[in-house]
C-alpha positions in Angstrom: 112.0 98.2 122.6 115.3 99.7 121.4 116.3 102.7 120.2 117.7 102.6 117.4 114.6 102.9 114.6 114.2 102.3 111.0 112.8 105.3 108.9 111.5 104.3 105.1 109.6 106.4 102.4 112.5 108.9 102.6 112.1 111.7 100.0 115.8 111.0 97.8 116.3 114.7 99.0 116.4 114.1 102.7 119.8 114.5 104.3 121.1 113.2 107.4 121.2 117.2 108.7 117.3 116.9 108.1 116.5 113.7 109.3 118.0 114.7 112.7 116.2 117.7 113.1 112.4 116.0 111.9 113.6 113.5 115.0 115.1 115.9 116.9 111.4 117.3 117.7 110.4 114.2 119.7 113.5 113.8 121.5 117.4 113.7 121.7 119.1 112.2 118.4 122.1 110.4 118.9 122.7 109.4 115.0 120.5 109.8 111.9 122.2 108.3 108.8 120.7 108.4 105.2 121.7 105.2 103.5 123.1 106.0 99.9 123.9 103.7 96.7 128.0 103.1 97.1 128.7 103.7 93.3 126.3 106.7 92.8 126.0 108.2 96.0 122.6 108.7 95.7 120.4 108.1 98.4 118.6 105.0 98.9 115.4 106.5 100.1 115.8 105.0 103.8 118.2 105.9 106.6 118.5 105.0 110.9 118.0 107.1 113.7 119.1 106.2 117.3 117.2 108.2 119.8 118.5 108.4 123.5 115.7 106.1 125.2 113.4 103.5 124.0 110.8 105.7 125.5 111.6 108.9 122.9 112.1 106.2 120.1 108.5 105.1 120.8 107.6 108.6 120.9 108.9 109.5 117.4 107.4 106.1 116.1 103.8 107.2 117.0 104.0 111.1 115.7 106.2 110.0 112.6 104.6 106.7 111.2 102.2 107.3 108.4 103.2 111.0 107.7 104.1 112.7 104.8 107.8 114.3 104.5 108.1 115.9 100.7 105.1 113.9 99.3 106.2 110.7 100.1 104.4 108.5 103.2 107.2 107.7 105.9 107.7 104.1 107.4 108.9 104.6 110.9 109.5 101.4 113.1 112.2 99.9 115.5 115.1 98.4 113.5 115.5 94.7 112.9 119.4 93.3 113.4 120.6 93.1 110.1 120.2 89.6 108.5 123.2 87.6 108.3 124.3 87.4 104.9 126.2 84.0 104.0 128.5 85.3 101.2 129.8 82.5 98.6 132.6 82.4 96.5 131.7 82.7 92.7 131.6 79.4 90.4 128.5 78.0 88.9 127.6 76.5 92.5 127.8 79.2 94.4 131.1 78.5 96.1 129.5 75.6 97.9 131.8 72.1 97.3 129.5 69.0 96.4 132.0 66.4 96.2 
C-alpha cells in the first residue's frame, strides 16, 4: 500500500488547512491538497493526502472511510496513478490521420 490516499465526499468548504488537521489525527501529513475548478476556483469536492507511512495511511483509511465531515459521507481510499490521458488535436477526427 502507498501512502499517498484519495479523499472524496469533501464538503465544498473544506480547505487544505482542514483537511491536514482531520488527517493529521491519525498520523503525520506530508501534503493535503483540495482539488479546485481552474476557472472558478471553487473546490471540486475531492482533494489527496500523503501520509508518512503506508501503515498511518491505512490507519486514516479505516477511522475516516464512511464518516461524516459537514453532512457529507467521506470516500477515503489509497490513490490510483492518474490515467494517462491521450490528448488529440481538434478536427472532426479527433486529430487522428486516416489516410
Amino acid at each position: 500500500m502507498g501512502n499517498k490516499l484519495y479523499v472524496g465526499g469533501l464538503p465544498y468548504s473544506v480547505t487544505e488547512g482542514r483537511l491536514q488537521e482531520i488527517f493529521s489525527l491519525h498520523g503525520t501529513v506530508e501534503s493535503a491538497n483540495v482539488i479546485s475548478d481552474k476557472f472558478t476556483g471553487q473546490s471540486r469536492g475531492f482533494g489527496f493526502v500523503e501520509m508518512s507511512s503506508s501503515k498511518e495511511a491505512q490507519k486514516a483509511i479505516e477511522s475516516l472511510n464512511g464518516t461524516q465531515l459537514d453532512g457529507r459521507t467521506l470516500t477515503v481510499n489509497e490513490a490510483k496513478p492518474m490515467a494517462r490521458r491521450d490528448g488529440g488535436g481538434g478536427g472532426r477526427d479527433g486529430g487522428r490521420n486516416r489516410w
